[in-house]
DSSP file (Angstrom, degrees, kcal/mol; ACC not computed):
  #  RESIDUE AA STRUCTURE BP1 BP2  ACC     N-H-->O    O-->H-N    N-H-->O    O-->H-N    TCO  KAPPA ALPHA  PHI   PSI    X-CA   Y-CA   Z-CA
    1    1 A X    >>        0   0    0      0, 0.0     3,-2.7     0, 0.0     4,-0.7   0.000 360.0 360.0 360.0 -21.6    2.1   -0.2   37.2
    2    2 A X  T 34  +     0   0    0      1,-0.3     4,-0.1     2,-0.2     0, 0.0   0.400 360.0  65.3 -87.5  15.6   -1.0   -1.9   35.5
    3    3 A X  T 34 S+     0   0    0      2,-0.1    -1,-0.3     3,-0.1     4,-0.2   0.396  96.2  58.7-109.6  -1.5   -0.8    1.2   32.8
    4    4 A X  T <> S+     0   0    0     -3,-2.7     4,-1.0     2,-0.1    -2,-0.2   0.532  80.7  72.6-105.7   6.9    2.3    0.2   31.7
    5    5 A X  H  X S+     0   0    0     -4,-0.7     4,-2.8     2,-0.2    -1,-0.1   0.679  92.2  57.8 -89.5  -1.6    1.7   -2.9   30.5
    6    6 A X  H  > S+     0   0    0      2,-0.2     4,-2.0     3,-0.1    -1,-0.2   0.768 114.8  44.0 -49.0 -49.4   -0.4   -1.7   27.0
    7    7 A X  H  > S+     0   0    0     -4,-0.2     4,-1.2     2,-0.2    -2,-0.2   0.792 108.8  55.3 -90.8  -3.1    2.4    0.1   26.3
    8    8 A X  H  X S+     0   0    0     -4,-1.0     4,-1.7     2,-0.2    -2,-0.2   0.999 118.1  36.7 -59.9 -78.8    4.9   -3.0   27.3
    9    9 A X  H  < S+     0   0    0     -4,-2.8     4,-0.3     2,-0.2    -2,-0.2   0.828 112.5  54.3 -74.8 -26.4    3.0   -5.3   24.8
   10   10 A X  H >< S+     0   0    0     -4,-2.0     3,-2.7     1,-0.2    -2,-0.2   0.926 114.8  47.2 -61.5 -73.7    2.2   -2.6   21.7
   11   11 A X  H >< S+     0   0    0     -4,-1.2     3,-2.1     1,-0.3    -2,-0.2   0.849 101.9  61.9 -38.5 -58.9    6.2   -1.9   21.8
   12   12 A X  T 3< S+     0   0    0     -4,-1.7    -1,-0.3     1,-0.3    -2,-0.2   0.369 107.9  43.0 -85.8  31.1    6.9   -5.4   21.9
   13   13 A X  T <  S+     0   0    0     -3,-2.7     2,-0.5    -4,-0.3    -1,-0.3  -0.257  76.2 115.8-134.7  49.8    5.2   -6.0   18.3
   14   14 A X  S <  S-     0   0    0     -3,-2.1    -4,-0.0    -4,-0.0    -3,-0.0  -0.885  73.2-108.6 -90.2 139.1    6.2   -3.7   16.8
   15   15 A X        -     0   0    0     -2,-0.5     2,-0.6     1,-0.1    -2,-0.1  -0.387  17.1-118.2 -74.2-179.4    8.3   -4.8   14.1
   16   16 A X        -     0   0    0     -3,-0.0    -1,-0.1     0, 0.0     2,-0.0  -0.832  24.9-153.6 -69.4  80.8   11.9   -4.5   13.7
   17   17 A X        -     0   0    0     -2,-0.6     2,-0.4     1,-0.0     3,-0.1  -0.349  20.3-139.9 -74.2 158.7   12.7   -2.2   10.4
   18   18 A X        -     0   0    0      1,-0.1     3,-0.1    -2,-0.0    -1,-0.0  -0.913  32.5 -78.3-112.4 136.1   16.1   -3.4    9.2
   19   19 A X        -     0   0    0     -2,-0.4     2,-0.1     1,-0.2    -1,-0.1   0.132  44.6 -98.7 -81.7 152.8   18.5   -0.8    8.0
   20   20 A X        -     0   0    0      1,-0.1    -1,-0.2    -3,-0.1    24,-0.1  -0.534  51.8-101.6 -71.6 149.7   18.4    0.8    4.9
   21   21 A X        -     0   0    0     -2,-0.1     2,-1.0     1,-0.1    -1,-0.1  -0.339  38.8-105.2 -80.5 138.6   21.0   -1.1    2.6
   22   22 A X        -     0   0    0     58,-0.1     2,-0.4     1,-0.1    18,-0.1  -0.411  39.7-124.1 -49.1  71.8   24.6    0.9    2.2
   23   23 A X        +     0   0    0     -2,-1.0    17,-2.6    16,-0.1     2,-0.2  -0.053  39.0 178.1 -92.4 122.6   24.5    2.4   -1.4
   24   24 A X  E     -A   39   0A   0     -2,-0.4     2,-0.4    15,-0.2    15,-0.2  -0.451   7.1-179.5 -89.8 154.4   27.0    1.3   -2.9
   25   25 A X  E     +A   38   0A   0     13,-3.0    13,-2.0    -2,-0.2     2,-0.2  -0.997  28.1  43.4-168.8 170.2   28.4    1.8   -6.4
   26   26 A X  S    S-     0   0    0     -2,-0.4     3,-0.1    11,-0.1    -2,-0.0  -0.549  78.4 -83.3 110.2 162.1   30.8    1.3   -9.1
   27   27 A X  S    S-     0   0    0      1,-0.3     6,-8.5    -2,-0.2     7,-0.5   0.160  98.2 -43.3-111.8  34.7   32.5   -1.8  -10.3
   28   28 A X        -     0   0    0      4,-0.2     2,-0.5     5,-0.2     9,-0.3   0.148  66.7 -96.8 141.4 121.7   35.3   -1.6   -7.7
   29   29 A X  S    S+     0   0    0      7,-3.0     2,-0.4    28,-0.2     6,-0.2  -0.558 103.5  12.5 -92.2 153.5   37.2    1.1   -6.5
   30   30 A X  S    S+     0   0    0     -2,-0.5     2,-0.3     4,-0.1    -1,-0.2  -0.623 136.0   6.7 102.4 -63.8   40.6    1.9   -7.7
   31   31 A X  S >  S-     0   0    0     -2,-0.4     3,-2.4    -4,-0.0     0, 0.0  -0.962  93.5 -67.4-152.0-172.1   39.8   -0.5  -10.5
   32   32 A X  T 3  S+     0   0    0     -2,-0.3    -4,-0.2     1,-0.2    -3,-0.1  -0.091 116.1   8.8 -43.0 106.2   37.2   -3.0  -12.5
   33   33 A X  T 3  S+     0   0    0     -6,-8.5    -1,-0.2     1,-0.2    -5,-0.2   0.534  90.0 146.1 100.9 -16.8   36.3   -6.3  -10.0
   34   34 A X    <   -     0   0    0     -3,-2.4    -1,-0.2    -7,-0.5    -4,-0.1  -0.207  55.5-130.3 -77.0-154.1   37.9   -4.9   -6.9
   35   35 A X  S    S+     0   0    0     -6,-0.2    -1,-0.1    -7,-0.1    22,-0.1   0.972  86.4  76.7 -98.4 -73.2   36.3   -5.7   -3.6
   36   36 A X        -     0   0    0     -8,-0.1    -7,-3.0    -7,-0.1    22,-0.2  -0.044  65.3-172.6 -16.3 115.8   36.2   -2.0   -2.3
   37   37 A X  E     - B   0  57A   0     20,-1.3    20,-1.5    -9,-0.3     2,-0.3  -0.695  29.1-104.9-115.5-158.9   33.6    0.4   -3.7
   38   38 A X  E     -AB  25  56A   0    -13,-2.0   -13,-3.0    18,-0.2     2,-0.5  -0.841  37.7-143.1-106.8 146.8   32.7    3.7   -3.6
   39   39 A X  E     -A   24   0A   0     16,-3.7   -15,-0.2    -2,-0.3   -16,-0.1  -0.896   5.8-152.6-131.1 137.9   29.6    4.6   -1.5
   40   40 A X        -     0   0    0    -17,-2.6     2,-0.8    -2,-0.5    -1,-0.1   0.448  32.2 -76.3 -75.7-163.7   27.0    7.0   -2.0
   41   41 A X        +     0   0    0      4,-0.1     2,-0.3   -19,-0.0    -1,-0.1  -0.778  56.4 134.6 -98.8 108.3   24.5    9.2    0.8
   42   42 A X  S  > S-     0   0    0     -2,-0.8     4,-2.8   -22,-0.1   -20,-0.0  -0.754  75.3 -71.2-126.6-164.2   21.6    7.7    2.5
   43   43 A X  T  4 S+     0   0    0     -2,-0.3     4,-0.5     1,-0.2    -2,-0.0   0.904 127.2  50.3 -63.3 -33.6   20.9    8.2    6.2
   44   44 A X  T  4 S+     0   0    0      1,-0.2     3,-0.5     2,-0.1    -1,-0.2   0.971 119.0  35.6 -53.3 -34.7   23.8    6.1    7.6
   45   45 A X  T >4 S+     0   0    0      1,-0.2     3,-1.7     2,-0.1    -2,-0.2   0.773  81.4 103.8 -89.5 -13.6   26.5    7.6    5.6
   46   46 A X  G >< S+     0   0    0     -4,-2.8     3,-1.0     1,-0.3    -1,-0.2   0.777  88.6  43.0 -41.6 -44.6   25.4   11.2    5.4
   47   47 A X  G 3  S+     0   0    0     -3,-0.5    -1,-0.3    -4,-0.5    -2,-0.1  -0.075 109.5  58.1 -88.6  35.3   28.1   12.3    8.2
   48   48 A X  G <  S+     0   0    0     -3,-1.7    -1,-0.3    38,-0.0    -2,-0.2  -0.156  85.1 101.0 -93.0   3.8   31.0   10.1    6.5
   49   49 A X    <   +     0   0    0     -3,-1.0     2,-0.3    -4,-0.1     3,-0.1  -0.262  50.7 174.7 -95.4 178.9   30.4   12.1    3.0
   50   50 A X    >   -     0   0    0      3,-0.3     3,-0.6     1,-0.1     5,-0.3  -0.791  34.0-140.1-175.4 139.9   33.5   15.2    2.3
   51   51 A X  T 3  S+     0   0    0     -2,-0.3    -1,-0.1     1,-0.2     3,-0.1   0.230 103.2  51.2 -71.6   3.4   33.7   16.9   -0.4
   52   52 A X  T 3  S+     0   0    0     -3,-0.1    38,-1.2    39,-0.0    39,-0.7  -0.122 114.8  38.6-136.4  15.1   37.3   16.7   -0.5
   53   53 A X  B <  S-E   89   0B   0     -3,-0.6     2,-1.5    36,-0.3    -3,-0.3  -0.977  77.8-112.4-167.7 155.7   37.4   12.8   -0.1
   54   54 A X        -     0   0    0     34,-3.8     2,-0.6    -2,-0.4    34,-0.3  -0.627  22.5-130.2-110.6 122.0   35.6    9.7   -1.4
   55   55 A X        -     0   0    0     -2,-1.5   -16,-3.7    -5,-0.3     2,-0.3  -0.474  36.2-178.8 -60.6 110.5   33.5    7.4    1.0
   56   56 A X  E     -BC  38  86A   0     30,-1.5    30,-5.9    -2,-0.6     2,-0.4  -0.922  13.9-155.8-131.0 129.7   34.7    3.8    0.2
   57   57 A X  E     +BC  37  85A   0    -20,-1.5   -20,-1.3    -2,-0.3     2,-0.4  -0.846  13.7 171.7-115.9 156.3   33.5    0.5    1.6
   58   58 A X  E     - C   0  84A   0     26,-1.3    26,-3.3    -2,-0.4     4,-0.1  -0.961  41.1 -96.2-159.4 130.5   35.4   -3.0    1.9
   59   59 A X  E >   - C   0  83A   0     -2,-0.4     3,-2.8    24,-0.3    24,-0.2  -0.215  24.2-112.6 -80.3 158.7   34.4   -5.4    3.5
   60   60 A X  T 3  S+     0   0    0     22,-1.5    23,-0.1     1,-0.3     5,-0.1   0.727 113.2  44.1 -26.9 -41.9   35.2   -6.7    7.2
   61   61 A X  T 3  S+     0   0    0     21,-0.4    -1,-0.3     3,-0.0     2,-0.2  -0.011  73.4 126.2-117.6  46.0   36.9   -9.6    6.1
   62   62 A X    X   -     0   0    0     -3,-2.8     3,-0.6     1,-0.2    -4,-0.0  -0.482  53.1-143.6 -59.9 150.2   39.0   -8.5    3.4
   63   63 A X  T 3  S+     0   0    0      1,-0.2     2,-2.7    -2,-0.2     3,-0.3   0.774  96.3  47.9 -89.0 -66.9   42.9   -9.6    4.1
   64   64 A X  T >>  +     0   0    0      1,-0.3     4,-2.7     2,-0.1     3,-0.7   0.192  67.2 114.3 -46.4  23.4   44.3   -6.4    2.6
   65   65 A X  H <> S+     0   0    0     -2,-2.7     4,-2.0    -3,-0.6    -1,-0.3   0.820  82.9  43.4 -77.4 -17.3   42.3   -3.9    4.1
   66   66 A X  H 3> S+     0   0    0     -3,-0.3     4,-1.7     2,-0.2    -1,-0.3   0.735 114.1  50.7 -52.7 -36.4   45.6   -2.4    6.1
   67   67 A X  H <> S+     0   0    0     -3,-0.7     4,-2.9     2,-0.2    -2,-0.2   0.813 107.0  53.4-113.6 -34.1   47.5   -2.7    3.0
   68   68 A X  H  X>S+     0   0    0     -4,-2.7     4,-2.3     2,-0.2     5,-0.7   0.995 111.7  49.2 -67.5 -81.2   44.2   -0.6    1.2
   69   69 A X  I >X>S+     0   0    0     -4,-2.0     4,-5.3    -5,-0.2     3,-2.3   0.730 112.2  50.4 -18.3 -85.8   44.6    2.4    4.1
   70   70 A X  I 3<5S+     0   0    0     -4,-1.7    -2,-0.2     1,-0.3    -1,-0.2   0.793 114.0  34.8 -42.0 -61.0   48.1    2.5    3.4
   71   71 A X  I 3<5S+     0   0    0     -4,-2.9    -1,-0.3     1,-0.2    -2,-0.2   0.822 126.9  47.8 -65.0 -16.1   48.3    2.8   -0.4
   72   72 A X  I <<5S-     0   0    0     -3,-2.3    -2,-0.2    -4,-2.3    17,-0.2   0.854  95.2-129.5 -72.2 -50.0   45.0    5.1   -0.2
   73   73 A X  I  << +     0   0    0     -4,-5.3    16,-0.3    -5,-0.7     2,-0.3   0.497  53.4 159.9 113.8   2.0   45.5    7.2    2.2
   74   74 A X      < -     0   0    0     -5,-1.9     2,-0.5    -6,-0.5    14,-0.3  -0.516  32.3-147.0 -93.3 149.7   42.2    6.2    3.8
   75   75 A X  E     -D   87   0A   0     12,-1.8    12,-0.9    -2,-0.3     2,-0.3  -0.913  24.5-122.9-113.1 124.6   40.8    6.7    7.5
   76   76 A X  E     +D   86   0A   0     -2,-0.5    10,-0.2    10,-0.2     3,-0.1  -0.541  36.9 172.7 -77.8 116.3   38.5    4.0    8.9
   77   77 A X  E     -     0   0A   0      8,-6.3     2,-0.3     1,-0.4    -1,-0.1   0.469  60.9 -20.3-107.3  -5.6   35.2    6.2    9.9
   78   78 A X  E     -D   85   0A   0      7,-1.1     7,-2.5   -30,-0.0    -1,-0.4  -0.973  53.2-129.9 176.2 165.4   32.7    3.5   10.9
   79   79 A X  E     +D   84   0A   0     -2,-0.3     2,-0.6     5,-0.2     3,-0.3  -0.808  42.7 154.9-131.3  83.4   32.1   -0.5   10.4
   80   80 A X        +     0   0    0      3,-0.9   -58,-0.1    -2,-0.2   -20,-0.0  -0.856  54.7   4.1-134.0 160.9   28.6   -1.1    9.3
   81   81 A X  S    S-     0   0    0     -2,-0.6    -1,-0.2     1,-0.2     3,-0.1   0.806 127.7 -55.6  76.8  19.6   27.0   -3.9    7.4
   82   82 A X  S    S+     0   0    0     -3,-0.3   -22,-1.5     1,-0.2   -21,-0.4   0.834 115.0 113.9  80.4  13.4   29.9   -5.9    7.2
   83   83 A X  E     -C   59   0A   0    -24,-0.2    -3,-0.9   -23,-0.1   -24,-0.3  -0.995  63.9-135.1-131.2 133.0   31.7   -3.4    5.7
   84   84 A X  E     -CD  58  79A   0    -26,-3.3   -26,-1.3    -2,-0.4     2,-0.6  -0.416  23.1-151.9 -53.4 128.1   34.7   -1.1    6.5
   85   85 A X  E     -CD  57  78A   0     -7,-2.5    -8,-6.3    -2,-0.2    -7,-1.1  -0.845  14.5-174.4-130.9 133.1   34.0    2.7    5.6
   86   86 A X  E     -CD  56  76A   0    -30,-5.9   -30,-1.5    -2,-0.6     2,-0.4  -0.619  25.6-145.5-111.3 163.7   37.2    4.7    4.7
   87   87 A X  E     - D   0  75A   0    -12,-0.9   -12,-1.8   -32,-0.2     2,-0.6  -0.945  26.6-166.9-107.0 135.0   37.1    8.2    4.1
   88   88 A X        -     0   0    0     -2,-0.4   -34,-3.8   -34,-0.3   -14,-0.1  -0.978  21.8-126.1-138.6 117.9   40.2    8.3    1.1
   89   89 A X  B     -E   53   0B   0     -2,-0.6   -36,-0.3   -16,-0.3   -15,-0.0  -0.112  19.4-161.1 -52.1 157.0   41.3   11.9    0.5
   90   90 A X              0   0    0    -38,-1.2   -37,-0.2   -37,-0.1    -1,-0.1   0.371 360.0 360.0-112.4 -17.1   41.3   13.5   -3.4
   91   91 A X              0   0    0    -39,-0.7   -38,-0.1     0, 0.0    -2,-0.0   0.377 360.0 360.0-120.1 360.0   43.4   16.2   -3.2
Protein backbone atom coordinates (compact mmCIF):
# COMPACT_ATOMS: atom_id res chain seq x y z
CA UNK A 1 0.00 0.00 0.00
CA UNK A 2 2.85 2.60 0.76
CA UNK A 3 3.31 2.70 -3.30
CA UNK A 4 0.17 4.07 -3.72
CA UNK A 5 0.20 6.95 -1.98
CA UNK A 6 2.72 9.04 -4.72
CA UNK A 7 0.23 8.29 -7.03
CA UNK A 8 -2.70 9.26 -4.49
CA UNK A 9 -1.15 12.76 -4.00
CA UNK A 10 0.22 13.51 -7.80
CA UNK A 11 -3.53 12.75 -8.90
CA UNK A 12 -4.89 14.86 -6.33
CA UNK A 13 -3.11 18.13 -7.85
CA UNK A 14 -3.60 17.76 -10.64
CA UNK A 15 -5.74 20.43 -11.90
CA UNK A 16 -9.22 20.34 -12.95
CA UNK A 17 -9.44 21.38 -16.88
CA UNK A 18 -12.95 22.83 -17.32
CA UNK A 19 -14.82 21.99 -20.40
CA UNK A 20 -14.34 23.41 -23.51
CA UNK A 21 -17.11 26.19 -23.98
CA UNK A 22 -20.23 25.09 -26.30
CA UNK A 23 -19.71 26.93 -29.70
CA UNK A 24 -22.34 28.58 -30.22
CA UNK A 25 -23.41 30.95 -32.99
CA UNK A 26 -25.70 33.21 -34.65
CA UNK A 27 -27.88 35.97 -33.33
CA UNK A 28 -30.73 33.54 -32.31
CA UNK A 29 -32.17 30.82 -33.91
CA UNK A 30 -35.37 31.03 -35.92
CA UNK A 31 -34.84 34.78 -35.65
CA UNK A 32 -32.61 38.07 -34.58
CA UNK A 33 -32.37 38.22 -30.38
CA UNK A 34 -33.92 34.79 -29.73
CA UNK A 35 -32.61 32.93 -26.80
CA UNK A 36 -31.98 29.52 -28.79
CA UNK A 37 -28.87 29.35 -31.09
CA UNK A 38 -27.47 27.27 -33.41
CA UNK A 39 -24.39 25.26 -32.23
CA UNK A 40 -21.38 24.33 -33.97
CA UNK A 41 -18.66 21.01 -33.49
CA UNK A 42 -16.20 20.74 -30.87
CA UNK A 43 -15.60 17.63 -28.85
CA UNK A 44 -18.82 17.66 -26.77
CA UNK A 45 -21.13 18.09 -29.62
CA UNK A 46 -19.43 16.07 -32.29
CA UNK A 47 -22.10 13.00 -31.86
CA UNK A 48 -25.18 15.55 -31.65
CA UNK A 49 -24.14 17.01 -35.31
CA UNK A 50 -26.56 15.51 -38.61
CA UNK A 51 -26.38 16.47 -41.68
CA UNK A 52 -29.94 16.39 -42.14
CA UNK A 53 -30.75 18.54 -38.98
CA UNK A 54 -29.39 21.60 -37.06
CA UNK A 55 -27.83 21.38 -33.47
CA UNK A 56 -29.61 24.12 -31.44
CA UNK A 57 -29.09 25.13 -27.80
CA UNK A 58 -31.54 26.92 -25.27
CA UNK A 59 -31.01 27.32 -22.25
CA UNK A 60 -32.22 25.12 -19.08
CA UNK A 61 -34.35 27.68 -17.84
CA UNK A 62 -36.11 28.97 -20.74
CA UNK A 63 -40.18 28.86 -20.08
CA UNK A 64 -40.91 27.96 -23.70
CA UNK A 65 -38.60 25.32 -24.28
CA UNK A 66 -41.68 22.57 -24.76
CA UNK A 67 -43.41 25.05 -26.77
CA UNK A 68 -39.71 25.41 -28.99
CA UNK A 69 -39.80 21.24 -29.56
CA UNK A 70 -43.13 21.50 -30.62
CA UNK A 71 -43.12 24.27 -33.30
CA UNK A 72 -39.52 22.89 -34.29
CA UNK A 73 -39.78 19.66 -34.54
CA UNK A 74 -36.72 19.30 -32.25
CA UNK A 75 -35.47 16.23 -30.07
CA UNK A 76 -33.70 16.90 -26.79
CA UNK A 77 -30.19 15.03 -27.29
CA UNK A 78 -28.25 16.12 -24.18
CA UNK A 79 -28.25 19.03 -21.33
CA UNK A 80 -24.88 20.48 -21.01
CA UNK A 81 -23.66 23.86 -19.80
CA UNK A 82 -26.89 25.05 -18.86
CA UNK A 83 -28.16 24.47 -22.00
CA UNK A 84 -30.72 22.23 -23.73
CA UNK A 85 -29.39 20.64 -27.15
CA UNK A 86 -32.14 19.89 -29.66
CA UNK A 87 -31.43 18.15 -32.79
CA UNK A 88 -34.33 20.23 -35.23
CA UNK A 89 -34.77 18.40 -38.53
CA UNK A 90 -34.30 20.42 -42.10
CA UNK A 91 -35.90 18.41 -44.43
Amino acid sequence: MKYFAPLILIAACTPAVAPEPLPLFGDGYRADGDQCRRVGENAATNAFLDDAADLVACPEDMENLGVFAIDTGGVEVARLQGYVLYSVPTR
